[in-house]
C-alpha positions as CSV (number, residue, x, y, z in Angstrom):
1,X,0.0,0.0,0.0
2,X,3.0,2.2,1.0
3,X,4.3,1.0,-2.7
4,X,1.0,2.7,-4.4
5,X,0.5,5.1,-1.8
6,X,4.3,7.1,-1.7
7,X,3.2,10.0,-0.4
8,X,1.5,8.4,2.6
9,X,3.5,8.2,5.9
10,X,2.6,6.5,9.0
11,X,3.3,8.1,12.6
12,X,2.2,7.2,15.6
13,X,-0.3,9.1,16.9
14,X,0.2,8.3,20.6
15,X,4.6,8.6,20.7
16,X,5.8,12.2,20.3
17,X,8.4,13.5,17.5
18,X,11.4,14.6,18.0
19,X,10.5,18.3,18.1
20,X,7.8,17.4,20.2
21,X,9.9,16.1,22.8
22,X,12.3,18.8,22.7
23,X,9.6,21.4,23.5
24,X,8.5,19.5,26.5
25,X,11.8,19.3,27.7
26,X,12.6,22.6,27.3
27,X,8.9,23.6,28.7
28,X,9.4,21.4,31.4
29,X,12.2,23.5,32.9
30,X,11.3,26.6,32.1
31,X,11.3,29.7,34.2
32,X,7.6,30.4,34.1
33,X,7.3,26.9,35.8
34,X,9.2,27.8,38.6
35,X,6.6,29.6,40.2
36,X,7.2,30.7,44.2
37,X,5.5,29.1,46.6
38,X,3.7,31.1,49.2
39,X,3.2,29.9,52.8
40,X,-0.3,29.6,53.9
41,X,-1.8,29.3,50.7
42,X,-3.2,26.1,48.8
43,X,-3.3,25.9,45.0
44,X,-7.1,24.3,44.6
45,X,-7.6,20.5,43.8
46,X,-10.1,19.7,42.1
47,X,-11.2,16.2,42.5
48,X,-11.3,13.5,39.4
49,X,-14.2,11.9,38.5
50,X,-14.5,8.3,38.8
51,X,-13.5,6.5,36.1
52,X,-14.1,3.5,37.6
53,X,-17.2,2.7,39.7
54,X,-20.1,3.2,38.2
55,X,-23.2,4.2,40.2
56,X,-26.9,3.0,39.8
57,X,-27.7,6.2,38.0
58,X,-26.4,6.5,34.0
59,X,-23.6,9.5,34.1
60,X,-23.3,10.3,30.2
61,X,-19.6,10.7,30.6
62,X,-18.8,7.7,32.2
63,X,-20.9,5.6,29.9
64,X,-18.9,7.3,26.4
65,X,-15.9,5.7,28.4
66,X,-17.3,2.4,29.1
67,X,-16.8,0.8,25.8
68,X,-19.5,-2.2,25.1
69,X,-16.7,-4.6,24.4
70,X,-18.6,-6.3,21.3
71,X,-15.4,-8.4,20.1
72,X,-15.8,-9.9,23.1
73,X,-18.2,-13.5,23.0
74,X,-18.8,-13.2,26.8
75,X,-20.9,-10.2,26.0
76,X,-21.5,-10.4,22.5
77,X,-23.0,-14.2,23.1
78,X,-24.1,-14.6,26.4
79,X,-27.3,-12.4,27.9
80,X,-26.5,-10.5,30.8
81,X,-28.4,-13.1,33.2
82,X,-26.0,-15.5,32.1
83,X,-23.1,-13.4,32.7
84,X,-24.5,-12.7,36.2
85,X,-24.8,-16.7,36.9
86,X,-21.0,-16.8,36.2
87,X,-20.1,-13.7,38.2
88,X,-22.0,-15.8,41.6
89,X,-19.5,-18.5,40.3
90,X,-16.6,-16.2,40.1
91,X,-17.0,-14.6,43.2
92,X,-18.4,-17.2,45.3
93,X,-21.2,-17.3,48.7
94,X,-18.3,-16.7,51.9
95,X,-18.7,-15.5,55.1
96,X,-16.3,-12.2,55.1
97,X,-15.0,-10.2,58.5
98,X,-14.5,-6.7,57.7
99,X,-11.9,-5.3,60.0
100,X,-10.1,-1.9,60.4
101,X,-6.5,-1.6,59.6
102,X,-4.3,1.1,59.8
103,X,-5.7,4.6,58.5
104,X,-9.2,3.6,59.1
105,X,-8.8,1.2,55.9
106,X,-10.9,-1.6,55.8
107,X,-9.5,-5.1,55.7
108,X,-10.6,-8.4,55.5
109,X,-10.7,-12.0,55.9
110,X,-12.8,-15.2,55.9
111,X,-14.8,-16.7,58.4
112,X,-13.3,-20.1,59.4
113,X,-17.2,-21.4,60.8
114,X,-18.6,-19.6,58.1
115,X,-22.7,-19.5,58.9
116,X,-22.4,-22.5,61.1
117,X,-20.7,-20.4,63.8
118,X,-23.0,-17.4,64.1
119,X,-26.1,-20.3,63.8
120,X,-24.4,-21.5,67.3
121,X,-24.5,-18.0,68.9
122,X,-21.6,-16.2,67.2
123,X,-17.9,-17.7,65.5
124,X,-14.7,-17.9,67.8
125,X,-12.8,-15.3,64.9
126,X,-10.8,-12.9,66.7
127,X,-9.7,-9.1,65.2
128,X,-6.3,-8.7,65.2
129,X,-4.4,-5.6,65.4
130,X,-3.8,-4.1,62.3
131,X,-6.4,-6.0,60.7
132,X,-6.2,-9.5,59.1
133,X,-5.5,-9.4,54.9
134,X,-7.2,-12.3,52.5
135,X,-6.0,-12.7,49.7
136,X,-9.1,-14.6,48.0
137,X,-11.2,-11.3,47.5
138,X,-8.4,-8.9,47.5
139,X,-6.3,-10.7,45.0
140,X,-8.1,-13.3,43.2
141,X,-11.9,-11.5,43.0
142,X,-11.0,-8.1,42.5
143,X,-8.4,-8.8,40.1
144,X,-11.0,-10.1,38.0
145,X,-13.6,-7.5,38.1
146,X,-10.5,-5.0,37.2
147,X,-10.1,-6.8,33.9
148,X,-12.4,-4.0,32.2
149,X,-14.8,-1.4,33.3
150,X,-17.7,-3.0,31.8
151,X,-16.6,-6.4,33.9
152,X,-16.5,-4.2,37.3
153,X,-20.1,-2.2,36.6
154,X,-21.5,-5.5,35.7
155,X,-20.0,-7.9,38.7
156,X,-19.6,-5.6,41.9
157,X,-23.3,-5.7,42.8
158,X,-22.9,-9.1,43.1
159,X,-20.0,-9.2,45.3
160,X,-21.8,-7.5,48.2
161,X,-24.9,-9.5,47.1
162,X,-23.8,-12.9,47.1
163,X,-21.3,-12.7,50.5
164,X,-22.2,-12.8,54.4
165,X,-20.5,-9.9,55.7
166,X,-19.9,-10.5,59.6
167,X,-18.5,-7.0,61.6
168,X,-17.0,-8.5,65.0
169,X,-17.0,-4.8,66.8
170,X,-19.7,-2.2,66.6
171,X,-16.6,0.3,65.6
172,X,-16.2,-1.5,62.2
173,X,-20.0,-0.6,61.5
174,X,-19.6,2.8,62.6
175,X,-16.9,3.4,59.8
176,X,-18.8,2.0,57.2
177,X,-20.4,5.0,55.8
178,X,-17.7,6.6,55.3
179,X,-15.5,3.9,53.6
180,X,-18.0,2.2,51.5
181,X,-20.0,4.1,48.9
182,X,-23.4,4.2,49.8
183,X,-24.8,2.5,46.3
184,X,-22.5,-0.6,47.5
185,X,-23.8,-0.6,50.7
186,X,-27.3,-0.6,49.7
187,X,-26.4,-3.9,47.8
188,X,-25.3,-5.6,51.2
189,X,-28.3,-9.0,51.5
190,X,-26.9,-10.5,54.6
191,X,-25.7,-9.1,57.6
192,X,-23.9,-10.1,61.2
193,X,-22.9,-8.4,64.2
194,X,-21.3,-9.2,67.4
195,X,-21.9,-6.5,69.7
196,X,-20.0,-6.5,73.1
197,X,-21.8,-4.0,75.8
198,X,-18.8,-2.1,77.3
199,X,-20.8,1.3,79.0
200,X,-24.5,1.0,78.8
201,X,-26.3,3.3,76.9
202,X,-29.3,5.7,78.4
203,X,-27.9,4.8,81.9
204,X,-28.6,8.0,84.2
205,X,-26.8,8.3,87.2
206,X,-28.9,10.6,89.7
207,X,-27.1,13.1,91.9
208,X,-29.0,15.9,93.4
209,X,-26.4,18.7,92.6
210,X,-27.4,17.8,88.7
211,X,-31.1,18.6,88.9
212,X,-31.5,21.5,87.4
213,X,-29.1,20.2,84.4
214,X,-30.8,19.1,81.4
215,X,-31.5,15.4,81.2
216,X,-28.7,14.9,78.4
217,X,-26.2,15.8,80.8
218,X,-27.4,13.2,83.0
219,X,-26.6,10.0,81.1
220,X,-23.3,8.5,82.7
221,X,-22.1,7.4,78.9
222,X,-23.4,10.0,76.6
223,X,-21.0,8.8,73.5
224,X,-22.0,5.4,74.0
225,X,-25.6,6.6,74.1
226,X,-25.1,8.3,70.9
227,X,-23.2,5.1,69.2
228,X,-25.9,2.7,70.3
229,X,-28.5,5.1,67.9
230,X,-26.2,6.1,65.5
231,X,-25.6,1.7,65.2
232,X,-28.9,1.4,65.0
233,X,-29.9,4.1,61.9
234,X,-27.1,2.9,59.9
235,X,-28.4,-0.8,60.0
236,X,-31.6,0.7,59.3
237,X,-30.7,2.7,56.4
238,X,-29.3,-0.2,54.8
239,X,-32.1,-0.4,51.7
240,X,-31.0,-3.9,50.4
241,X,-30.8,-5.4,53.8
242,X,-32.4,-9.1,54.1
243,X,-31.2,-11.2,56.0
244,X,-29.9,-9.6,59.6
245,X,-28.1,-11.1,63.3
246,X,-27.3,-9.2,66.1
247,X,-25.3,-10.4,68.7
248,X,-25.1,-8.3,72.1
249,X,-22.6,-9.7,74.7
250,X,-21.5,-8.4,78.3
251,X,-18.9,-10.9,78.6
252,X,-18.6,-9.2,82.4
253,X,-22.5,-9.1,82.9
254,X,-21.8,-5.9,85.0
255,X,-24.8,-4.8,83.2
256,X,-27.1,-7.2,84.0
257,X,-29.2,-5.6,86.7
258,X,-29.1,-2.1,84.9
259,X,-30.0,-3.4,81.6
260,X,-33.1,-5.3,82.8
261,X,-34.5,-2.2,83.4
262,X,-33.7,-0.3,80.7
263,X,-34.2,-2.9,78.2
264,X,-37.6,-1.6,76.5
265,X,-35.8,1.8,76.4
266,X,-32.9,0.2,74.8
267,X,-34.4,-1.8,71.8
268,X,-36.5,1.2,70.7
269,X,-34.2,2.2,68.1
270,X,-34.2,-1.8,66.7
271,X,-37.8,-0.6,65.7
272,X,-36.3,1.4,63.1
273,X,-34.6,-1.5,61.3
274,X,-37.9,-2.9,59.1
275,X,-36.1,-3.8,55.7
276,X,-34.8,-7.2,56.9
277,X,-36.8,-10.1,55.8
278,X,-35.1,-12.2,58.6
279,X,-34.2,-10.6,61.4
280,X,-32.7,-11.8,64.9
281,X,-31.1,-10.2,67.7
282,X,-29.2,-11.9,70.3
283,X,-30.0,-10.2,74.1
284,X,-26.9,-10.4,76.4
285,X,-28.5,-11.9,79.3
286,X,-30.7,-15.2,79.8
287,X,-32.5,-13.0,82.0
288,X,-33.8,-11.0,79.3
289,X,-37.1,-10.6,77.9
290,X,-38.3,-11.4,74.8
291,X,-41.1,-10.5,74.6
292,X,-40.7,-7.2,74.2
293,X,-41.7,-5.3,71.2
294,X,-39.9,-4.5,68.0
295,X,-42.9,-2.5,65.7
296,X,-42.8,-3.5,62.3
297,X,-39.5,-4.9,62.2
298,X,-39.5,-8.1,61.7
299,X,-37.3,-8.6,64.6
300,X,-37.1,-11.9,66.7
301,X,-35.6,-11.6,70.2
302,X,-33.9,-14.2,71.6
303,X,-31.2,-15.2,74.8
304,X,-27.5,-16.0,74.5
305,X,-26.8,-19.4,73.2
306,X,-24.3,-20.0,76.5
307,X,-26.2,-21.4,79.8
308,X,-25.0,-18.2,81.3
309,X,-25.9,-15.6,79.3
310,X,-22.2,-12.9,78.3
311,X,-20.2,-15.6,79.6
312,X,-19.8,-17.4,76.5
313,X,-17.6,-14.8,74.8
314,X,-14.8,-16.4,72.5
């Protein structure tokens, strides 16, 4: 063609020519580069879209990016139901501990009882420090939905669908707005908890000096007050939630006494958590009653698993 064609010649459009090169260089080190930098002041960042989740509502520019991969017989051939049959395959139905690591990242690693442990009350895994690392999802299962953006906006539903995520500390919870985008969490189907009771929430000390204070400032654990509700509304905001298991220990059962009479008080912010299809919550004590009421959440009460109530922590 070249032959027919002399006066035709090819470049690459993507390396640079000579000149071209020489320019940057030269632009690169330039004097109007060199610009002073004054204390105290910030030049302004302005943060880059995501190029690489996709949310549940169609962006325009992120779709012109997302090529439909045509050449491709995975989607040229099979519909997308099929796809999503092999993506359950791919990714696989585990029982996954979220734990934090350092800088408030979130880590994770498999349950060794898998469902088995929490159907016995809760599983014996323990948080390290510094989190635990698995290599099966980070590696192995988001390596694959990284092969191509059409892959990832296809497949990530499914990995929060398909896994049991199990939180071993009400602290890992509490971070997960803020680490996890909100369309991902709303994918979450199952659900655990294990809850240890360290200071017992809406527990007023009364002291006669203190009655004229408001009755806020009475609560002897105000921040544990606000983390039991706070727990409570993220569950419930959780849209996708189905399944759901709550397990409160008080390994110490200092609480025991105090939390027998607060325990209508206590569970009034469990009425709030009405997506769940299935629904259980673990009381601390074998003491406790169950047959309280939970309003339209489909909520089932029940006692520890251990003859003793907390004391079958692990």
């Amino acid at each position: 063609m070249l032959a027919c064609l002399p006066a035709i010649r090819w470049v690459p459009h993507d390396i640079p020519s000579e000149g071209q090169q020489r320019h940057a260089r030269s632009k690169a080190f330039s004097k109007k580069q060199l610009k002073p930098r004054v204390e105290g002041l910030k030049s302004p960042v302005h943060r880059r879209r995501s190029t690489l989740s996709i949310t549940s509502t169609h962006d325009p520019e992120l779709d012109a990016r997302t090529s439909p991969q045509d050449q491709s017989l995975f989607f040229n051939k099979l519909p997308l139901e099929l796809r999503r049959m092999i993506y359950e395959l791919v990714v696989g139905k585990e029982v996954i501990h979220l734990t934090l690591a350092g800088k408030g990242k979130f880590e994770h690693f498999l349950c060794e009882e898998g469902n088995l442990g929490f159907a016995l009350g809760g599983c014996s895994c323990r948080v390290l420090a510094g989190g635990n690392v698995g290599k099966r999802l980070g590696t192995w299962i988001l390596g694959y939905l990284m092969i191509c953006r059409r892959v990832y906006s296809e497949a990530i539903p499914t990995l929060y669908k398909s896994h049991t995520f199990s939180l071993l500390h009400v602290t890992h919870l509490l971070h997960l707005p803020q680490r996890i985008p909100a369309p991902r969490l709303n994918t979450i189907r199952t659900l655990r908890l294990r809850w240890h009771i360290r200071a017992l929430p809406y527990y007023r000390r009364t002291y006669p000096a203190l009655k004229s204070l408001s009755s806020k400032s009475k609560l002897a654990y105000p921040e544990d007050t606000e983390k039991w509700i706070r727990a409570w509304q993220i569950i419930a905001s959780l849209r996708g939630l189905r399944e759901l298991c709550v397990v409160l220990i008080d390994s110490t059962r200092l609480w025991e006494e105090k939390w027998l009479s607060l325990e209508e008080e206590l569970l009034q912010p469990v009425k709030l958590v009405i997506q769940p299809q299935w629904f259980e919550l673990s009381l601390p004590y074998s003491t406790s009653n169950v047959e309280l009421d939970t309003g339209a959440s489909s909520c089932r009460l029940s006692k520890p698993a251990g003859p003793k109530g907390g004391s079958d922590e692990r």
